[in-house]
C-alpha positions as CSV (number, residue, x, y, z in Angstrom):
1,X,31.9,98.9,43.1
2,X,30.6,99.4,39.5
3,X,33.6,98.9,36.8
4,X,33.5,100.9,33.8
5,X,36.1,100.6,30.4
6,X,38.4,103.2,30.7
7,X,37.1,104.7,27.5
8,X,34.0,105.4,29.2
9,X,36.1,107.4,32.1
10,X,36.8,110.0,29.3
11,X,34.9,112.8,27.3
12,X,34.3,112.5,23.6
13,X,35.3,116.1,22.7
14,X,38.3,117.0,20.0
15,X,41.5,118.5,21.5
16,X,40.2,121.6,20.6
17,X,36.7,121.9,22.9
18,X,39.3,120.4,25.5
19,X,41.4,122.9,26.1
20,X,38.4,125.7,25.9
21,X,36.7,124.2,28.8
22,X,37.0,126.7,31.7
23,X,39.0,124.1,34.3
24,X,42.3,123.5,34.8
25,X,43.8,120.9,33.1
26,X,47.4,119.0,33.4
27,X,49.2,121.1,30.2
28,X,48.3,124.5,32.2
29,X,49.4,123.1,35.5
30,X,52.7,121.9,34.2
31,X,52.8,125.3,32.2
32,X,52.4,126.6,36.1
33,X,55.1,124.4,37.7
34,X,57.4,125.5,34.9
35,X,57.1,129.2,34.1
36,X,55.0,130.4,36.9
37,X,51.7,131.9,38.2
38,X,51.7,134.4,35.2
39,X,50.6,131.4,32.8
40,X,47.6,130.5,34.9
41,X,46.5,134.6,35.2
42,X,46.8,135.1,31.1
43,X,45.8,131.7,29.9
44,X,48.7,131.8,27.4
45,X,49.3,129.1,24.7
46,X,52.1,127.3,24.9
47,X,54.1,124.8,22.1
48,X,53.1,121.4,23.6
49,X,56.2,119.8,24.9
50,X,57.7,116.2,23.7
51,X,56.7,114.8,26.5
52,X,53.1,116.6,26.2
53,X,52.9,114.8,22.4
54,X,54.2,111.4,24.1
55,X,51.3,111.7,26.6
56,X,48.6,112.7,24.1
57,X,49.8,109.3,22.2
58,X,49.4,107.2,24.3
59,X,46.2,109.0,25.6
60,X,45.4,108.4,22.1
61,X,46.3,104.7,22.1
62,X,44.9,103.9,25.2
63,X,41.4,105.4,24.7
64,X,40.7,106.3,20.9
65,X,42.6,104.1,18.5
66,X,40.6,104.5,15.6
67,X,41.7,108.5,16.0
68,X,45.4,107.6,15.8
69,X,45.6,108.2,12.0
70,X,43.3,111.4,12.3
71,X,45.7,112.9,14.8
72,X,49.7,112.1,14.3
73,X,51.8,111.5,11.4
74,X,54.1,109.0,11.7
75,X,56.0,107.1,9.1
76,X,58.7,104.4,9.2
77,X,62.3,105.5,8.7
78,X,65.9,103.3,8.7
79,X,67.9,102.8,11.4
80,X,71.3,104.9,11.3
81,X,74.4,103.1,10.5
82,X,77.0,102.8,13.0
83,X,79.0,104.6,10.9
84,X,76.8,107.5,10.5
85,X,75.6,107.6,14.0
86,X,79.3,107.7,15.2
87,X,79.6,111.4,13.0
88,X,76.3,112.8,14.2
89,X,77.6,112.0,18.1
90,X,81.5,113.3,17.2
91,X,79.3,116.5,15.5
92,X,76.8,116.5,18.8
């Protein structure tokens, strides 16, 4: 069995000529699962869930690195204090 690199398992299109290819993909079907057979008939576009962002990160991670910068923002924040997470949680 021939072994290729994972990054050569994938297609080098942008997010955007991804989602217009005419196939099902793993967003639409969880779309399906969620709100039904409706999503699937109209093609609707739905807000990409937490979990969706998650995945494309570590998508990202996993098979275009160098992209990482080009495609989140992400800066580095303090911790909460124990003091100020204990209001946020009495607030919550």
């Amino acid at each position: 069995m021939n072994k290729l690199p994972f990054s050569k398992l994938t297609l080098d299109i942008t997010e955007k000529e991804y989602r217009s290819l005419p196939y099902y993909n793993y967003s639409l079907l969880s779309s399906f699962e969620n709100m039904g057979p409706k999503v699937l008939k109209d093609r609707e576009y739905f807000p990409p869930s937490d979990r969706q962002i998650i995945g494309s990160l570590v998508d990202c991670l996993l098979t275009t690195p160098d992209k990482i910068d080009d495609l989140f923002y992400y800066q580095e924040i303090k911790k909460p204090t124990d003091a100020m997470c204990t209001v946020l949680q009495d607030i919550y």
